[in-house]
C-alpha positions as CSV (number, residue, x, y, z in Angstrom):
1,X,-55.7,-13.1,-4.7
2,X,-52.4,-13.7,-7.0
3,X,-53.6,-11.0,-9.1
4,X,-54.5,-8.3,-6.8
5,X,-51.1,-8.8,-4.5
6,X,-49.1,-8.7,-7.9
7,X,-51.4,-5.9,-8.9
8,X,-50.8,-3.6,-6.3
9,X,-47.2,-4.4,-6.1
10,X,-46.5,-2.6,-9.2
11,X,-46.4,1.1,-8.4
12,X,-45.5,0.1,-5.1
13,X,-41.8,-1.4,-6.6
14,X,-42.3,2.1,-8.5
15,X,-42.2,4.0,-5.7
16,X,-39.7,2.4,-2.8
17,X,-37.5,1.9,-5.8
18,X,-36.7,5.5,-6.8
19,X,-33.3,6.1,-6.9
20,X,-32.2,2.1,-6.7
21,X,-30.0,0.0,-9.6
22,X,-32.5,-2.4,-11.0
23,X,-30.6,-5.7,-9.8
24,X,-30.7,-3.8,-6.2
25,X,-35.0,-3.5,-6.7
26,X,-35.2,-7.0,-7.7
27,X,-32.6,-8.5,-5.8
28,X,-34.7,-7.5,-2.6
29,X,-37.9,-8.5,-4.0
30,X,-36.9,-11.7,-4.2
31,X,-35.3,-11.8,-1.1
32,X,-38.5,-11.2,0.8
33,X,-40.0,-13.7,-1.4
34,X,-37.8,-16.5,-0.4
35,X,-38.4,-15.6,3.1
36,X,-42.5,-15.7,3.4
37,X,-41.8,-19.4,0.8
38,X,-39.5,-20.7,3.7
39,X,-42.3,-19.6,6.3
40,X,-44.7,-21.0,4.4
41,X,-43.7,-24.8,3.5
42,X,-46.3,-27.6,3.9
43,X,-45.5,-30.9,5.6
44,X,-44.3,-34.1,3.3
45,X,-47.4,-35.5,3.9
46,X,-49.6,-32.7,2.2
47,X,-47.3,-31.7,-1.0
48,X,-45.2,-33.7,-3.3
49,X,-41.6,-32.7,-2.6
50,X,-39.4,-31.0,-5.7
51,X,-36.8,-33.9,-6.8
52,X,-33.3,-33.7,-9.0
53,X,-34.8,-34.1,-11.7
54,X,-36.7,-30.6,-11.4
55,X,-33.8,-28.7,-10.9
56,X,-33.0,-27.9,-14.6
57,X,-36.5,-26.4,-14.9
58,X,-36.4,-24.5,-12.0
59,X,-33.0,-22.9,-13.0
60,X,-34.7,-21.5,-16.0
61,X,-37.8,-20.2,-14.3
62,X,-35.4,-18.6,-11.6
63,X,-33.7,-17.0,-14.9
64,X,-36.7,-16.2,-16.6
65,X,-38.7,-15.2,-13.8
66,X,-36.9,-14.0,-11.2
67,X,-34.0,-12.4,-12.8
68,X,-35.1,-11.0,-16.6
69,X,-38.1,-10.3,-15.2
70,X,-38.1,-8.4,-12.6
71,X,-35.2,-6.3,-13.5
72,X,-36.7,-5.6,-16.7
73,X,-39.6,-3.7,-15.3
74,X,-37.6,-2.4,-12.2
75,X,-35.5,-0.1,-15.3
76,X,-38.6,0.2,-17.4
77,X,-40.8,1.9,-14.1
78,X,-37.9,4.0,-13.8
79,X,-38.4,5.5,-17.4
80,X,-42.7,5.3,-18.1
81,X,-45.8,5.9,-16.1
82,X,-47.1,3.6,-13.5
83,X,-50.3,3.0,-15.0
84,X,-49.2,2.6,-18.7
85,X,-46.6,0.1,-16.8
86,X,-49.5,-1.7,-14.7
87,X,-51.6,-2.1,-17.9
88,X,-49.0,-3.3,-20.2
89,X,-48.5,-6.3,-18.1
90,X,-51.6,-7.4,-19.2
91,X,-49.8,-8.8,-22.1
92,X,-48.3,-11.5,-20.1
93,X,-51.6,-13.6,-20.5
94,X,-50.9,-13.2,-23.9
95,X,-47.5,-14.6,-24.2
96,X,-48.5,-17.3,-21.7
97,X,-51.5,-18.4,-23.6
98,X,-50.2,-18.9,-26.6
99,X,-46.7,-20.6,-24.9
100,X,-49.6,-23.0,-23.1
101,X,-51.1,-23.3,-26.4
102,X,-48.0,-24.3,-28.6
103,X,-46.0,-26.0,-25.8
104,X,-49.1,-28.1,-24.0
105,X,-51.7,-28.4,-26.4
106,X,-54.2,-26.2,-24.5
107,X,-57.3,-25.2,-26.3
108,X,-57.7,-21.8,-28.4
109,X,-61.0,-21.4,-29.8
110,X,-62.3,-18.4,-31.7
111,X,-63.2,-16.8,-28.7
112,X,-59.9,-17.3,-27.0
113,X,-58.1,-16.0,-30.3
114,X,-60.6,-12.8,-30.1
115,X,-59.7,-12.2,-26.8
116,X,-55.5,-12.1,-27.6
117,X,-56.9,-9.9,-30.0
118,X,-57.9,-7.1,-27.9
119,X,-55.0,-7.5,-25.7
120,X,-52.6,-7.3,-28.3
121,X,-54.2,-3.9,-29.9
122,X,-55.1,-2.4,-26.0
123,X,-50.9,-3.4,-26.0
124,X,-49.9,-1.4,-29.0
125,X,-52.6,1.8,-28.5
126,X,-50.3,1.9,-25.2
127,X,-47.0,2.0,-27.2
128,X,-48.5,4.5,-29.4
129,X,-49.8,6.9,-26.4
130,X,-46.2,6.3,-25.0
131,X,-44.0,7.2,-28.0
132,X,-45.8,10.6,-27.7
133,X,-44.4,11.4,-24.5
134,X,-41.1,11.0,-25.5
135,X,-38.0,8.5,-25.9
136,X,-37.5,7.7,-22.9
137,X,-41.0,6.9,-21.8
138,X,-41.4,4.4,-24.9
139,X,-37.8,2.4,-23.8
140,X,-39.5,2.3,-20.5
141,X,-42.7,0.4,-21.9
142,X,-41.0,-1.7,-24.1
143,X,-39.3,-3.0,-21.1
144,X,-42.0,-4.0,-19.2
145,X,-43.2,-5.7,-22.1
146,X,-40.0,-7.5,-22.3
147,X,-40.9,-8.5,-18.8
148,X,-44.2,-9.7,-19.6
149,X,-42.2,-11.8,-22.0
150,X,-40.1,-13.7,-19.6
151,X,-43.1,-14.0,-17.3
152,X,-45.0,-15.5,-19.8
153,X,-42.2,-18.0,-20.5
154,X,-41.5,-18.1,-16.3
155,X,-45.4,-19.3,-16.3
156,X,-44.9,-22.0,-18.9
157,X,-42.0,-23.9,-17.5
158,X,-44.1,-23.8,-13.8
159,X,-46.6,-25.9,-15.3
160,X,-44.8,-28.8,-14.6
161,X,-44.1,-28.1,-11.1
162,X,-47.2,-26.9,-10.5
163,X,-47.8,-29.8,-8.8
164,X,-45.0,-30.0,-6.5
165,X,-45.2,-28.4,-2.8
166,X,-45.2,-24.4,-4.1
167,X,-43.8,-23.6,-1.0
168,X,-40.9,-25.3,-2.3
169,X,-40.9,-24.0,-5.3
170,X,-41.1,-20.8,-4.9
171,X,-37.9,-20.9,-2.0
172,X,-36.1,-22.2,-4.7
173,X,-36.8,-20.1,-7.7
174,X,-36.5,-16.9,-5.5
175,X,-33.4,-17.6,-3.4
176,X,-31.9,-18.7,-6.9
177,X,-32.8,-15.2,-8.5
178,X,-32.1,-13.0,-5.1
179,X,-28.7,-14.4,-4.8
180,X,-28.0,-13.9,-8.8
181,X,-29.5,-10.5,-8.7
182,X,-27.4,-9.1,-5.6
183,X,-24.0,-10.6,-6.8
184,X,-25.5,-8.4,-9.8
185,X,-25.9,-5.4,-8.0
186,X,-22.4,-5.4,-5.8
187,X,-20.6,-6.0,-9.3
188,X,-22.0,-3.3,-10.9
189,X,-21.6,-0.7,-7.7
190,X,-25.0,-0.1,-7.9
191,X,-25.9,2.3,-4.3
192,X,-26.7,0.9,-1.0
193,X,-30.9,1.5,-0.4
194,X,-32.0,3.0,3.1
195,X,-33.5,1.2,5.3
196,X,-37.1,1.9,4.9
197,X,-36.5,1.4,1.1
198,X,-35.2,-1.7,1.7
199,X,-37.7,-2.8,4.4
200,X,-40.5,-1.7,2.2
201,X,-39.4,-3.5,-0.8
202,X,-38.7,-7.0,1.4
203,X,-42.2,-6.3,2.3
204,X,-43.3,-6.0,-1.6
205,X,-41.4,-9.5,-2.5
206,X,-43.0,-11.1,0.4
207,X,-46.0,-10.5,-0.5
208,X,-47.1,-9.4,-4.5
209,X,-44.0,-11.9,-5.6
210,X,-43.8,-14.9,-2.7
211,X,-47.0,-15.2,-1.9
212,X,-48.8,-14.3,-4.9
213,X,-46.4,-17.2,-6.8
214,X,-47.8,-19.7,-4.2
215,X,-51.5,-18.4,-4.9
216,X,-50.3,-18.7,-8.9
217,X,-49.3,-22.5,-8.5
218,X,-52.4,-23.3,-6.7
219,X,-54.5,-21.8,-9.5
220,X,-52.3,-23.3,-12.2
221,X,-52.7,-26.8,-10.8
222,X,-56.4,-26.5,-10.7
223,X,-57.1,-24.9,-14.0
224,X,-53.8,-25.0,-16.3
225,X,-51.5,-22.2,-17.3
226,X,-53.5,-20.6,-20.1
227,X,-56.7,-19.6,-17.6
228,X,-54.6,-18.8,-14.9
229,X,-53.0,-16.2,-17.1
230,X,-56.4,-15.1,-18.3
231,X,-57.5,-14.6,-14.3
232,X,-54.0,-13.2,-13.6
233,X,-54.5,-10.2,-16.1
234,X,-56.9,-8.8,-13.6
235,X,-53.5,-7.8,-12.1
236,X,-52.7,-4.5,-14.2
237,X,-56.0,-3.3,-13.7
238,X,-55.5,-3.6,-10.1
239,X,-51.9,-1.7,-10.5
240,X,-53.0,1.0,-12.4
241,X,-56.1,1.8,-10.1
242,X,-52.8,1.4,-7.2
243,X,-51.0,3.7,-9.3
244,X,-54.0,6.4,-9.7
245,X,-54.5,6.2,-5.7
246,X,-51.1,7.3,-5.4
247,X,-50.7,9.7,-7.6
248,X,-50.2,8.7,-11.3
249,X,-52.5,11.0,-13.0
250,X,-50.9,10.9,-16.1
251,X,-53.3,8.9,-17.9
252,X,-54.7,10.0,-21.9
253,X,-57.7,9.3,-23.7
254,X,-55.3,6.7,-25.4
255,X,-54.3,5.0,-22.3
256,X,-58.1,5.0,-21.3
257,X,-58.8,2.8,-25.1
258,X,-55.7,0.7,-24.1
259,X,-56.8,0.0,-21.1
260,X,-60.5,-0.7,-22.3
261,X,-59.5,-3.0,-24.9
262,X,-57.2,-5.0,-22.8
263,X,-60.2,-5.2,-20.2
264,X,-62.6,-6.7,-23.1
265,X,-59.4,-9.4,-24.2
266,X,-59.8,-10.4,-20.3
267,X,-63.0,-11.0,-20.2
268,X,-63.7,-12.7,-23.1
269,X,-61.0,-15.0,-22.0
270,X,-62.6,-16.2,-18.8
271,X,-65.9,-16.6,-20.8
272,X,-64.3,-19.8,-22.7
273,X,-65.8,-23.3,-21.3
274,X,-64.5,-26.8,-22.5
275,X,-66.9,-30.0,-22.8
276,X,-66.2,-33.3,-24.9
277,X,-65.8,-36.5,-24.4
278,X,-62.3,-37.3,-23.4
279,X,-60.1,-40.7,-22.5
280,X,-57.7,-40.6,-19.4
281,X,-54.6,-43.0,-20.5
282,X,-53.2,-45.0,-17.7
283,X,-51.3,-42.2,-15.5
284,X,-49.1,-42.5,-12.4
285,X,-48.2,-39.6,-10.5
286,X,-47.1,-38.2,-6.8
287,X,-49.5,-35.1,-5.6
288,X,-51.9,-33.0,-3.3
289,X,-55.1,-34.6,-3.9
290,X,-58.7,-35.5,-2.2
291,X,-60.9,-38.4,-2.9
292,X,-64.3,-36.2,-3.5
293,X,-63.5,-34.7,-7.0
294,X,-64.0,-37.6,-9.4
295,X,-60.4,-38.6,-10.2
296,X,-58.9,-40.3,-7.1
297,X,-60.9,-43.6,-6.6
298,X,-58.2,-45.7,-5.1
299,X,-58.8,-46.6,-1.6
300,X,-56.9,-46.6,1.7
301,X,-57.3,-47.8,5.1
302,X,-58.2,-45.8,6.8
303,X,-59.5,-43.4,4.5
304,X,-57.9,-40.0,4.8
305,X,-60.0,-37.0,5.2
306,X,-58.6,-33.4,3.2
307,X,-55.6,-33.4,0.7
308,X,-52.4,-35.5,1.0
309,X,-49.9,-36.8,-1.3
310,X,-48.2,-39.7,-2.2
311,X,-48.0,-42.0,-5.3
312,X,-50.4,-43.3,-7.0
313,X,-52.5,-44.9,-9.9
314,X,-55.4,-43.6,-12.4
315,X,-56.9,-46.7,-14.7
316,X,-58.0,-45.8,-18.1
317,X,-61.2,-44.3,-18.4
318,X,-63.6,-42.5,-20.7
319,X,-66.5,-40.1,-20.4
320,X,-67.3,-36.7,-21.1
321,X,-67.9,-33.3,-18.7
322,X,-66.6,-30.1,-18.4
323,X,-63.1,-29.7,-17.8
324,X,-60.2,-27.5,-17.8
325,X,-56.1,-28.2,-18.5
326,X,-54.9,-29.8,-15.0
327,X,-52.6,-32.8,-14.6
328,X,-55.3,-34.9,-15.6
329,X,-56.5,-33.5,-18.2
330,X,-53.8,-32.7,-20.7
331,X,-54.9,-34.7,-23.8
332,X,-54.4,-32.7,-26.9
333,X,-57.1,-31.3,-29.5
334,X,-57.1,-30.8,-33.2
């Protein structure tokens, strides 16, 4: 679901954007997703609350994610096709894979390594097929990969919070880049949007950045940062299909290869599975849980039924089963 409302978003910020300053586009994006994250908050009781000592991190990811980002690819759309755009933002699972990787310890088998592979060469058939068309269109690819970069890095530092309430989260990382981004635009004079521009592109943030970010954190928390990227690059494929229904029909044999090898580094990401036998140190830790998936075995009284939050302990234990990067599960590998 974070995917395909990312996805589509794409040509869509390509579209109501025409004619905007780029702090303007994703000033407003941002805007509508701090709205839908204030809607959107969960109770104490459910979600771990963000504390002080989250703030630097979140300051960075508002930077990263929610400034660099987006304005990055709201000039680069300006300048290239929608679905060269769409496709080259497949590379963000590469930049957040091997960030997860270096930064976290998260596995990278041979298969994994393969799949960056194809990603990386569908990437640079896509910067070839671009350089043909011109200057300009090539600047305008190479930013959105320069967005993919800070995305990728934007997707890192969230693995820490991914465990705090996301509608949180995301209220603060997007009010923090909305307000940034519009000082931006009124210092730089950039033009005033109409009002079905700007309604439209509220409408965008709510939903492929706000509410796809929430969808994100979930995922992240239940299967780490480097699978949720691999999932995630579903999104471009989405966009460019977006961008074909409304009128993109500038694609190449070469963008076709691109967007074929990019499809093949996706998918031999999600085939990757994970079994050994593991040890769980002594852990405590505040957040969203049940007591049906193996993990939390303390006891209350009553017993609660569904997820809640609030502190508690895990004891030592080993064993061995399949299992994927959470918060539980974050034990490094040779």
């Amino acid at each position: 679901m974070a995917a395909a409302l990312f996805g589509l978003s794409t040509p869509l910020v390509q579209h109501f954007g025409q004619g905007l300053g780029m702090f303007t586009t994703a000033g407003l994006l941002y805007l509508g997703a701090a709205g839908v994250a204030l809607w959107l908050r969960l109770p104490a009781t459910r979600e771990a609350r963000v504390t002080r000592s989250d703030a630097p991190r979140l300051l960075w990811m508002s930077f990263f994610g929610a400034v660099l980002g987006p304005v990055a690819l709201a000039w680069g759309l300006q300048r290239t096709s929608g679905t060269s755009a769409s496709l080259m933002l497949t590379l963000e699972t590469v930049f957040t894979a091997l960030l997860a990787w270096r930064l976290y310890g998260e596995t990278m088998d041979r298969r994994v390594v393969a799949a960056l592979l194809f990603l990386v060469a569908g990437g640079a058939v896509l910067v070839f097929d671009q350089s043909l068309a011109g200057d300009n269109q090539l600047l305008g690819l190479l930013a959105v990969l320069g967005a993919t970069a800070a995305w990728g890095v934007d997707n890192s530092l969230s693995r820490q919070v991914a465990e705090r309430d996301p509608g949180q989260v995301v209220l603060y990382k997007s009010g923090l880049g909305a307000a940034v981004t519009l000082v931006l635009a009124l210092v730089f004079a950039e033009p005033m949007p109409a009002w079905s521009a700007a309604m439209a592109l509220l409408a965008v943030g709510a939903t492929g950045y706000g509410l796809s970010l929430r969808l994100y954190l979930l995922a992240q928390r239940a299967f780490g940062a480097g699978r949720t990227g691999s999932v995630f690059g579903f999104a471009p494929f989405i966009g460019a299909l977006g961008a074909w229904i409304m009128g993109s029909h500038s694609g190449t044999w070469l963008l076709a290869v691109g967007g074929l090898l990019m499809l093949a580094g996706v998918g031999l990401h999600l085939l990757e599975s994970h079994d050994h036998e593991h040890i769980h140190a002594l852990l405590e830790h505040e957040h969203a849980h049940s007591h049906d998936d193996g993990h939390h075995l303390h006891r209350h009284e009553p017993m609660p039924t569904g997820p809640h939050s609030h502190w508690h302990q895990h004891p030592p234990v080993r064993h061995a089963h399949p299992h994927v990067p959470d918060a539980h599960h974050l034990h490094t590998h040779v």
